[in-house]
BAFIMAR-988199 format. One record per residue (C-alpha): residue number from 1; x, y, z. Coordinates in steps of 0.05 Angstrom, whole numbers. Each point is the difference from the previous one (the first is absolute). Example, Ala and Ser with C-alpha at 12.3 -4.5 7.8 and 13.67 -1.06 7.14 Angstrom:
2
+-----+--------+--------+--------+
| num |      u |      v |      w |
+-----+--------+--------+--------+
|   1 |    246 |    -90 |    156 |
|   2 |     27 |     69 |    -13 |
+-----+--------+--------+--------+
end
This chain:
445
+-----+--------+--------+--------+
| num |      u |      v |      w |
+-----+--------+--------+--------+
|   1 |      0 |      0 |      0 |
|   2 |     57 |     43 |     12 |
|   3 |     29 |    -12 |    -61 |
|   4 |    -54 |     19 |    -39 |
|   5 |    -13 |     68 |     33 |
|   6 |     72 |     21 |     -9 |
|   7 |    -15 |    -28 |    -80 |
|   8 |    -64 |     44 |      3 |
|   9 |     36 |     56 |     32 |
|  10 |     54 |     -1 |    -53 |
|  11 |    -50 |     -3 |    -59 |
|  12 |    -34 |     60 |     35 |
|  13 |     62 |     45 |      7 |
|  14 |     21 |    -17 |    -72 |
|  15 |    -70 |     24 |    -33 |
|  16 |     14 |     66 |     47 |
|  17 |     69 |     20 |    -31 |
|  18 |    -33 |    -19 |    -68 |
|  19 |    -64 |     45 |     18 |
|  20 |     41 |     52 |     18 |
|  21 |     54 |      3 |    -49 |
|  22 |    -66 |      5 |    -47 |
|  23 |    -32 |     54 |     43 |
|  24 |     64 |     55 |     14 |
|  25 |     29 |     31 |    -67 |
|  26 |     66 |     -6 |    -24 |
|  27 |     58 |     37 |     41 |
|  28 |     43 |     -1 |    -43 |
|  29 |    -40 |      9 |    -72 |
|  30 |    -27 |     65 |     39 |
|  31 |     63 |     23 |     14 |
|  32 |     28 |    -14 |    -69 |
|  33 |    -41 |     65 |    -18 |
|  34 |    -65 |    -30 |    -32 |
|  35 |    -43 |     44 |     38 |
|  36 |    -62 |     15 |    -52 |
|  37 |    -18 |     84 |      6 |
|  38 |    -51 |     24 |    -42 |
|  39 |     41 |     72 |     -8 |
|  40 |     37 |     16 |    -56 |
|  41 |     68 |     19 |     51 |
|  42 |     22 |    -20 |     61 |
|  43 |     45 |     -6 |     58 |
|  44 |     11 |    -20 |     66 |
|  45 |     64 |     30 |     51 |
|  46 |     23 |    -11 |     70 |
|  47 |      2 |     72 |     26 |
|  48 |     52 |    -14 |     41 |
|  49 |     59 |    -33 |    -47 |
|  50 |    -36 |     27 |    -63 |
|  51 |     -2 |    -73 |    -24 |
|  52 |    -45 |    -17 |    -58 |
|  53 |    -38 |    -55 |     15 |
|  54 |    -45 |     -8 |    -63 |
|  55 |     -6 |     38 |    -68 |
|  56 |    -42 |     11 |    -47 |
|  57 |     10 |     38 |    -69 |
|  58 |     36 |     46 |     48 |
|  59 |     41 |     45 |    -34 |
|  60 |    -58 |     21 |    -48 |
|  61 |     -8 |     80 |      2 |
|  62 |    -77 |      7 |     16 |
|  63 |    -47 |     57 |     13 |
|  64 |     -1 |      2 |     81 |
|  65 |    -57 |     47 |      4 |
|  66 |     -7 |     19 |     71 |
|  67 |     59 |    -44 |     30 |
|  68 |     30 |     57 |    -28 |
|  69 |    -14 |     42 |     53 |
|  70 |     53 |    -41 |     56 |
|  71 |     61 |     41 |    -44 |
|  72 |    -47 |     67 |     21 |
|  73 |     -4 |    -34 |     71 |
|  74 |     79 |     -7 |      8 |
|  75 |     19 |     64 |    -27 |
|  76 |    -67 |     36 |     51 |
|  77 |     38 |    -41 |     55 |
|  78 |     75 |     15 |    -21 |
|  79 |    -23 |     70 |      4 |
|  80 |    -21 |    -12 |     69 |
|  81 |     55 |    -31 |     26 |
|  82 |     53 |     52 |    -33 |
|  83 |    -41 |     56 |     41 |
|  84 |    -29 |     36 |    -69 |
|  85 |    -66 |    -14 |     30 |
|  86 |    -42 |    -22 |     64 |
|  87 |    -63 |    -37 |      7 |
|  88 |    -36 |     55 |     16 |
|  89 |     29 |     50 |    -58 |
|  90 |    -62 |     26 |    -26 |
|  91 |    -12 |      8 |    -79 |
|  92 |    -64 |     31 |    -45 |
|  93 |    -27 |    -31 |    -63 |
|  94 |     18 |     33 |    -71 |
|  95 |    -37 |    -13 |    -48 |
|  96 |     33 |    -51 |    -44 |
|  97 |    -14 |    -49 |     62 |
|  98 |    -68 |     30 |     13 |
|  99 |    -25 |    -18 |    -78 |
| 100 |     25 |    -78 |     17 |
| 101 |    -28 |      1 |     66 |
| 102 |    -67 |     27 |    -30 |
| 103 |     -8 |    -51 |    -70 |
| 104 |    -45 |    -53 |     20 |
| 105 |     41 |    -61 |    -42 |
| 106 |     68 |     13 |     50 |
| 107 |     -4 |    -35 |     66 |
| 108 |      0 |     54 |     50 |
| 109 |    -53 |     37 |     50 |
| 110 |      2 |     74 |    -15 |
| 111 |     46 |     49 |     29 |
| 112 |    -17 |     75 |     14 |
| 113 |     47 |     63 |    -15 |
| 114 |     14 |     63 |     35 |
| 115 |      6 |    -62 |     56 |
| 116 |     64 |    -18 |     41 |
| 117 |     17 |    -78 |     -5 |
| 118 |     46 |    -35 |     44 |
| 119 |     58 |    -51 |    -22 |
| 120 |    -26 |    -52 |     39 |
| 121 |    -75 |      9 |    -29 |
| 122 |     21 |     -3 |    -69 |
| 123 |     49 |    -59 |      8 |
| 124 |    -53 |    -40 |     32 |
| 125 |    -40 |      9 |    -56 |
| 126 |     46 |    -11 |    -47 |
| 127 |     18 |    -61 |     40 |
| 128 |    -60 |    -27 |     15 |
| 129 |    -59 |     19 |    -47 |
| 130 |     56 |      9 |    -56 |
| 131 |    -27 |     67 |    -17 |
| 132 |     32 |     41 |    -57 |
| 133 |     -9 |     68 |     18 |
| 134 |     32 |     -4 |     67 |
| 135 |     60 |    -37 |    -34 |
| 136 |      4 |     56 |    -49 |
| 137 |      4 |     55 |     60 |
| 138 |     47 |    -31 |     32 |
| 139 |     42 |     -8 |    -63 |
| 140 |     -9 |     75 |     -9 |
| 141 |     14 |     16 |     70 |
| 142 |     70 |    -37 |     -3 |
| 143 |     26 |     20 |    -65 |
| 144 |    -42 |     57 |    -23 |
| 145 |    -31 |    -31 |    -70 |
| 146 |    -18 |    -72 |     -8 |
| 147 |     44 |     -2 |    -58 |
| 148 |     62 |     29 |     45 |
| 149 |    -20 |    -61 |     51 |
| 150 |     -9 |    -50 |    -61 |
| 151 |     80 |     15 |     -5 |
| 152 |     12 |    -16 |     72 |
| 153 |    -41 |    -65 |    -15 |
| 154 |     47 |    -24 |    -48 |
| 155 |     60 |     24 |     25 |
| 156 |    -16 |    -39 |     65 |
| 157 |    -16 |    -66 |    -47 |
| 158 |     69 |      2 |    -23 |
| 159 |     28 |      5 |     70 |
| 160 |    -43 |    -60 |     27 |
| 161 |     20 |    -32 |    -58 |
| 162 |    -72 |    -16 |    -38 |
| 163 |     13 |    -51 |    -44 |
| 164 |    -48 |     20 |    -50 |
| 165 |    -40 |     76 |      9 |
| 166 |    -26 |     62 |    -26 |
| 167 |    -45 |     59 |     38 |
| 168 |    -39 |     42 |    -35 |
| 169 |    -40 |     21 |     54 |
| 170 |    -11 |     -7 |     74 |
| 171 |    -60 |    -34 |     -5 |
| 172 |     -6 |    -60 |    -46 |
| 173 |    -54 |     31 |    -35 |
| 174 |     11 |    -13 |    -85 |
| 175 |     22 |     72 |    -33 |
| 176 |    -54 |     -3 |    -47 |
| 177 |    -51 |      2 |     46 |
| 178 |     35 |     61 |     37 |
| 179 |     -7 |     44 |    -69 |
| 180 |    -25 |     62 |     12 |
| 181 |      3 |     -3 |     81 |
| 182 |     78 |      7 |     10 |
| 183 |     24 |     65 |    -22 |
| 184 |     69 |    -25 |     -2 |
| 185 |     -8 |    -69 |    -44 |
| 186 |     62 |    -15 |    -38 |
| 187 |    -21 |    -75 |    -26 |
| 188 |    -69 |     -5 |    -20 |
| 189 |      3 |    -64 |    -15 |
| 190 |     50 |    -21 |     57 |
| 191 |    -21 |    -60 |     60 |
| 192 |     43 |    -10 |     48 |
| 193 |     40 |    -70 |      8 |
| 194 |     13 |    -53 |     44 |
| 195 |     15 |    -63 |     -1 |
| 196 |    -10 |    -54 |     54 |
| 197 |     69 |      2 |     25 |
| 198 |     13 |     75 |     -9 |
| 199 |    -68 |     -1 |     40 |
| 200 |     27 |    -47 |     57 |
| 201 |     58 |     37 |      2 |
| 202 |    -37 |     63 |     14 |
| 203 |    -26 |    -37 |     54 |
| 204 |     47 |    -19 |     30 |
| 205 |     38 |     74 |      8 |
| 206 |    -59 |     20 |     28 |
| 207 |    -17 |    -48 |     55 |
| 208 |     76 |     -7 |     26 |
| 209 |     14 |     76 |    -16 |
| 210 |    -67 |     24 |     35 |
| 211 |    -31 |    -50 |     38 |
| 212 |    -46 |     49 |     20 |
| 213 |    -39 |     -9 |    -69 |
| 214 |    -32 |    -57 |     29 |
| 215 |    -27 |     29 |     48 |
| 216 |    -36 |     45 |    -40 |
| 217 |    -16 |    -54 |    -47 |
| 218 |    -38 |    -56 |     47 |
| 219 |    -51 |     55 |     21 |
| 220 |    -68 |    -34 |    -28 |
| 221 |    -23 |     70 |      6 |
| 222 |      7 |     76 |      1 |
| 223 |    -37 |     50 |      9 |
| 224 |     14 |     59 |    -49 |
| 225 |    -50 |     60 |    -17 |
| 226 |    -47 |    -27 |     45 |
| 227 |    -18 |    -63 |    -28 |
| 228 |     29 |    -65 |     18 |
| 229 |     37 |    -33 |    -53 |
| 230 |     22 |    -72 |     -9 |
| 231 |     63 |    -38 |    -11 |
| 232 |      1 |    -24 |    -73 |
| 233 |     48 |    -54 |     15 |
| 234 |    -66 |    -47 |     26 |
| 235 |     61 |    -52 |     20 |
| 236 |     -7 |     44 |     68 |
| 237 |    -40 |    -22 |     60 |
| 238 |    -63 |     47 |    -26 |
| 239 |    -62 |     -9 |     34 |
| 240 |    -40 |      3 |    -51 |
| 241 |    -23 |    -67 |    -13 |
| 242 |      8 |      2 |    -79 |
| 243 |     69 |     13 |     13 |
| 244 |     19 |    -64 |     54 |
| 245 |      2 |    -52 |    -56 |
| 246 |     63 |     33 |    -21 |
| 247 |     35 |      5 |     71 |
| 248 |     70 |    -25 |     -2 |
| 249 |     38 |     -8 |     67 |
| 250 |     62 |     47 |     15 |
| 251 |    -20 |     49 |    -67 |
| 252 |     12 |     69 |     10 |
| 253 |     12 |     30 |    -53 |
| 254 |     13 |     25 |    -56 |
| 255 |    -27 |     30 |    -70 |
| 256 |    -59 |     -8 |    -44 |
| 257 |      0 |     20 |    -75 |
| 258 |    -58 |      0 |    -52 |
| 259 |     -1 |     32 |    -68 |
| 260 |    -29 |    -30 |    -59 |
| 261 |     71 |     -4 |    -31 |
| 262 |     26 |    -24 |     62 |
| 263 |    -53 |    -52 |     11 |
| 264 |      2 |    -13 |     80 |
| 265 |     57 |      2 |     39 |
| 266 |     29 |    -14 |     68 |
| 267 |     55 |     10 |     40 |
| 268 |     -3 |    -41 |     69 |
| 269 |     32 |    -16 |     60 |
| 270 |     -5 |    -38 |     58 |
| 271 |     30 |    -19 |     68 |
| 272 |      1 |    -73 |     38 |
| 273 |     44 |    -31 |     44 |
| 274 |     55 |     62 |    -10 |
| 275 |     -7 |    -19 |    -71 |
| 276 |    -13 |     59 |    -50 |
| 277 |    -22 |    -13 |    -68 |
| 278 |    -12 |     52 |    -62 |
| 279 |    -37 |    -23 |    -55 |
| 280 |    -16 |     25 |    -64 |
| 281 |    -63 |    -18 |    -57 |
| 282 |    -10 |     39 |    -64 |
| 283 |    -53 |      3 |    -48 |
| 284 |    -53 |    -48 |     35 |
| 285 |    -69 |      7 |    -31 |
| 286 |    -39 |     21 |     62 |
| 287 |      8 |     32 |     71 |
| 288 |    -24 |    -68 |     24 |
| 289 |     58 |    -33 |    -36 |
| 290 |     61 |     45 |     31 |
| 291 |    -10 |    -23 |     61 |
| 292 |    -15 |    -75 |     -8 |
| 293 |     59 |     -8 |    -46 |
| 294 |     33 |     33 |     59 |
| 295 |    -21 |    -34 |     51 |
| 296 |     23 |    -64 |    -40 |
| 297 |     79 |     33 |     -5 |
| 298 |     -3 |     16 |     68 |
| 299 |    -19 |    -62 |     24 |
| 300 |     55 |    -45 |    -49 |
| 301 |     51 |     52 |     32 |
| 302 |    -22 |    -26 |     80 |
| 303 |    -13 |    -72 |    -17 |
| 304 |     54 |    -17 |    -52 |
| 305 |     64 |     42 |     33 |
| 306 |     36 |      9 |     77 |
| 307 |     51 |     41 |     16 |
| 308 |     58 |    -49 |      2 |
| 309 |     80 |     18 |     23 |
| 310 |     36 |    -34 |    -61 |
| 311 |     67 |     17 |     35 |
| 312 |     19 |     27 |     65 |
| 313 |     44 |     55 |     16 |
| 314 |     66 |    -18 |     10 |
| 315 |     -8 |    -57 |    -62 |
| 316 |     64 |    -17 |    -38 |
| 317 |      2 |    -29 |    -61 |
| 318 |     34 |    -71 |      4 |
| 319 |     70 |      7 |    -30 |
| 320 |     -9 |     79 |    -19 |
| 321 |     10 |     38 |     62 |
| 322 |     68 |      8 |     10 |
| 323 |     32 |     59 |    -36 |
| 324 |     79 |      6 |    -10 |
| 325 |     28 |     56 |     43 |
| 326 |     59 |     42 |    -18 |
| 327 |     52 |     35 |     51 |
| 328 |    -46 |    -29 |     58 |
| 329 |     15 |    -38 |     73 |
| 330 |    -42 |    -58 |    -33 |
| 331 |      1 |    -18 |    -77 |
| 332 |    -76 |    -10 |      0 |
| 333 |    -69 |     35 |     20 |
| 334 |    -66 |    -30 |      1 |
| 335 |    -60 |     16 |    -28 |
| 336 |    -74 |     -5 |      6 |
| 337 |    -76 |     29 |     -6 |
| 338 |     -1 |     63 |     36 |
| 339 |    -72 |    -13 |      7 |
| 340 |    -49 |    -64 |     -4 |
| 341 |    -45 |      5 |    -58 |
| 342 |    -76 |    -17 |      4 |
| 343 |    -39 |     -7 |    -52 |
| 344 |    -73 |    -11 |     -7 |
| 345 |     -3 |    -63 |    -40 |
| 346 |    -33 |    -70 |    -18 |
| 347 |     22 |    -44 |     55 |
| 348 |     13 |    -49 |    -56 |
| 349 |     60 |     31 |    -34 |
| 350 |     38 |     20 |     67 |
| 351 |     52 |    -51 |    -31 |
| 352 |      2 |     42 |    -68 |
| 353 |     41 |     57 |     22 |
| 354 |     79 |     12 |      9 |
| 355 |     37 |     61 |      1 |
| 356 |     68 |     21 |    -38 |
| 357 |     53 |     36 |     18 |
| 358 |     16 |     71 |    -32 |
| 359 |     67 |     29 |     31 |
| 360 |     10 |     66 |     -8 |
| 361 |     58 |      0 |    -47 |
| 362 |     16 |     71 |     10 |
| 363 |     23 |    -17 |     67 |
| 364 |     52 |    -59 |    -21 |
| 365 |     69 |     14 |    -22 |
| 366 |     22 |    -32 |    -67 |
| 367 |     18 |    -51 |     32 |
| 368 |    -72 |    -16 |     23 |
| 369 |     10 |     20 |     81 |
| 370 |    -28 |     50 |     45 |
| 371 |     50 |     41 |     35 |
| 372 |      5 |     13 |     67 |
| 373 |    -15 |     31 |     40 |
| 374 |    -79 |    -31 |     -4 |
| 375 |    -51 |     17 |     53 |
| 376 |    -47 |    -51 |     31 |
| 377 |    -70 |      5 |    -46 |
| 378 |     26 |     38 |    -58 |
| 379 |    -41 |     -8 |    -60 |
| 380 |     48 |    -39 |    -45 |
| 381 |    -54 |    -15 |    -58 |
| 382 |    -69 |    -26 |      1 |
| 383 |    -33 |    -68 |     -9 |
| 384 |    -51 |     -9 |    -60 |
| 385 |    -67 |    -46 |     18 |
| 386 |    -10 |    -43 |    -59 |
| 387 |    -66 |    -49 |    -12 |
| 388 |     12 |    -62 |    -31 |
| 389 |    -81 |    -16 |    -22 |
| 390 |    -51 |     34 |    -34 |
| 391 |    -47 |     57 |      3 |
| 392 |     44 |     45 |     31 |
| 393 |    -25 |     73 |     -7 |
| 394 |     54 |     29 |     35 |
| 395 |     -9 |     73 |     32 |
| 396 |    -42 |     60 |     -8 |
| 397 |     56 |     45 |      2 |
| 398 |     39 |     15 |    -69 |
| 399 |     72 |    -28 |     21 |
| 400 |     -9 |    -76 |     38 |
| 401 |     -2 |     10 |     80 |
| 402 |     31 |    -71 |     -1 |
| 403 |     66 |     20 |     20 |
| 404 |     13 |      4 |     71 |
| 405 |     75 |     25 |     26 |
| 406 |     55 |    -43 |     18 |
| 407 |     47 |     24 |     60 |
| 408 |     62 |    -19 |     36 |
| 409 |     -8 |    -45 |     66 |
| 410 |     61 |     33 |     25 |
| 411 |     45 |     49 |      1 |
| 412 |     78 |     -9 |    -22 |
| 413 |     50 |     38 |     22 |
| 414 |     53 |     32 |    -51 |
| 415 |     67 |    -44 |     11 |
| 416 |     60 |     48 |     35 |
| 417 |     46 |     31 |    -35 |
| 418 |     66 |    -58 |      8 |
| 419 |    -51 |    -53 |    -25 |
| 420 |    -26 |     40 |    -59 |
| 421 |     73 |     15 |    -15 |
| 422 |     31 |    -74 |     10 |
| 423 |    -62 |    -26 |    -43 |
| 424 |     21 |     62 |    -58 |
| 425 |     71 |    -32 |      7 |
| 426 |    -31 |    -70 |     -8 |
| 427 |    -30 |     23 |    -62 |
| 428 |     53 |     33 |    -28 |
| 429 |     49 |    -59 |      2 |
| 430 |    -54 |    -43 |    -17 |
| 431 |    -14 |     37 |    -69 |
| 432 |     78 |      0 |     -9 |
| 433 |      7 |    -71 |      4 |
| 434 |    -55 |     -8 |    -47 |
| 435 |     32 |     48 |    -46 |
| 436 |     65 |    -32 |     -1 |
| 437 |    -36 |    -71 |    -15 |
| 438 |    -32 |     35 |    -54 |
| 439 |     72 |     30 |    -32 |
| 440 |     37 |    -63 |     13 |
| 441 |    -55 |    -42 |    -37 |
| 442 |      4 |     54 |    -55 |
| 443 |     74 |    -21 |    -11 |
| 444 |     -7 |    -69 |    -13 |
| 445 |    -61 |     -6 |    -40 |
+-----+--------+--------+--------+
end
């Protein structure tokens, strides 16, 4: 009888692993970057490392519409922090701004002139109800002319290094549809440009530059000239109960976008577990869409990844850290990582990585030594983090963040002046010897 429970108990666990291998998807064909998004671009960082955990058509320039407006939110907070401004500087409506505010096919609520406006009520709705006309004050406030701050907007793209960008306004709104309301139009026909990495990117200046954006950004609501206006990122904890279907643990943040060039866009992020995430979806078909195809990158970025220390600090490389040292107490220095490096990845392809070594060869003689004297941790070179699978997307950034810096373990001494000067005698008989060899040789050949 025994026997045949522990038979029955075997058959039983069996038809478990075989139920459940059926039941739980693929690990590793998820993390092999077969996620399905219906959006014509998109991507998927760790905000911390700037890792890029999936792409899609990412380096496509697209039509951001509103997700233009975080560049406008840096530059508002850059002006901030530098002291230009204040939170409370107040600013009045021209006209230009006014006209938006007042057409009835721009997103916006109204604004009133001959009115004072504070910073911090126009950036929340900017921020929040992405309204146009505020962005355009503030724009005007800053640099004088939207055009004047559409320069600042690209100059500040090439210093973040955007991939792939162009401003043409501070808004995201299409040129064309601007005819005849902006005084100053240069490029009728001009959209501005983004595309899901330049857009990530953005993001991720923003968030580590200012984290103070995100505050401002996870507000479900505001309250601006007298009405109560809601979030339009619905990923939020809204009450309103249309709204909860789209919930998303940890979001807060960051940027809608809708044109009908643009199709809808989203910029998102989101917070678990001290794990930040930025994500990015272009073109979708519907408002509904953005956020469910979101929603899906977010959640292949917690399930499929963990923030993993390939190597510790202190690592050496097997057979590589030893460095020849010239006119030293010791004819050798050590090297290693200066710093662990963690990584967000698939659990799967821990085994994947290794690192090489990249010594700095302005520091060896031509002879292929450092000199002493060397100080313990002095950056000697720097160690490159190479992947030996597939479907690596690398890092947001424009030059790899893979290399990490490699630095002395400890410090050598410069050798006194008797030893330095019987090893230069050394050497000079030594190469006299080897001359003579060479002449006598030369004789009888």
């Amino acid at each position: 009888m025994t026997r045949n429970i522990k038979k029955g108990l075997s058959f039983l666990l069996i038809a478990l692993v075989l139920m459940t291998s059926l039941i739980i998807p693929s690990f590793s064909a998820q993390a092999a970057g077969t996620l399905d998004l219906n959006a014509e671009s998109a991507i998927l960082v760790d905000a911390e490392t700037g890792k890029v955990l999936y792409s899609k058509n990412a380096d496509i320039a697209l039509p951001p519409a509103s997700m233009t407006k975080m560049m406008t939110e840096y530059l508002v907070l850059e002006a901030i922090n530098n002291g230009d401004i204040s939170w409370d500087t107040t600013t009045q409506i021209s006209d230009y701004p006014y006209k938006v505010s007042a057409n009835p096919s721009f997103s916006g609520i109204g604004l009133t002139q001959d009115k004072d406006y504070t910073v911090r009520d126009l950036y929340n709705a900017m921020a929040v109800f992405s309204d146009n006309g505020t962005t355009i004050a503030l724009a005007e406030l800053i640099s004088g002319s939207e055009a004047e701050f559409v320069k600042l907007m690209n100059q500040k793209g090439e210093e973040m290094g955007l991939p792939e960008y162009k401003f043409v306004n501070a808004t995201g709104i299409d040129n064309a549809d601007l005819v005849g309301i902006n005084p100053d139009l240069e490029d009728e026909n001009g959209s501005n440009l983004l595309s899901a990495k330049s857009a990530a990117l953005l993001a991720f200046h923003l968030i580590n530059d200012y984290p103070e954006a995100l505050d401002i950004s996870k507000q479900t609501t505001v309250q601006f000239e007298g009405y109560t206006v809601e979030n339009l990122n619905w990923m939020l904890p809204h009450d309103a109960t249309n709204f909860k279907q789209y919930y998303y643990e940890g979001m807060d943040g960051l940027k809608t976008g809708h044109t009908i060039l643009a199709g809808y866009t989203f910029t998102g992020t989101s917070e678990r577990n001290g794990s930040r995430l930025i994500s990015v979806v272009m073109k979708t078909a519907s408002e509904d869409e953005r956020f469910k195809e979101t929603a899906k990158l977010m959640d292949y970025g917690y399930t499929q990844f963990q923030s993993t220390e390939l190597f510790p600090k202190g690592y050496k490389l097997e057979g590589e850290s030893s460095i020849p040292v010239a006119k030293g107490k010791e004819d050798t220095v050590e090297v290693s990582l200066s710093e662990g490096i963690t990584l967000p990845i698939n659990p799967d392809d821990a085994d994947k990585y290794h690192i090489e070594y990249n010594i700095d060869k302005d520091k060896l003689n031509k002879d292929g030594e450092l000199t002493a004297p060397i100080e313990k941790g002095e950056v000697v070179g720097t160690a490159t983090l190479a992947f030996d699978g597939e479907n690596d997307f690398g890092y947001i950034f424009p030059e790899s963040e893979s290399t990490f810096d490699l630095v002395t373990d400890n410090a050598v001494e410069k050798s006194n002046w008797f030893m330095l000067t019987l090893g230069a005698i050394g050497d000079f008989f030594a190469n006299l010897f080897t001359t003579s060899v060479d002449w006598i040789k030369g004789l009888f050949s």
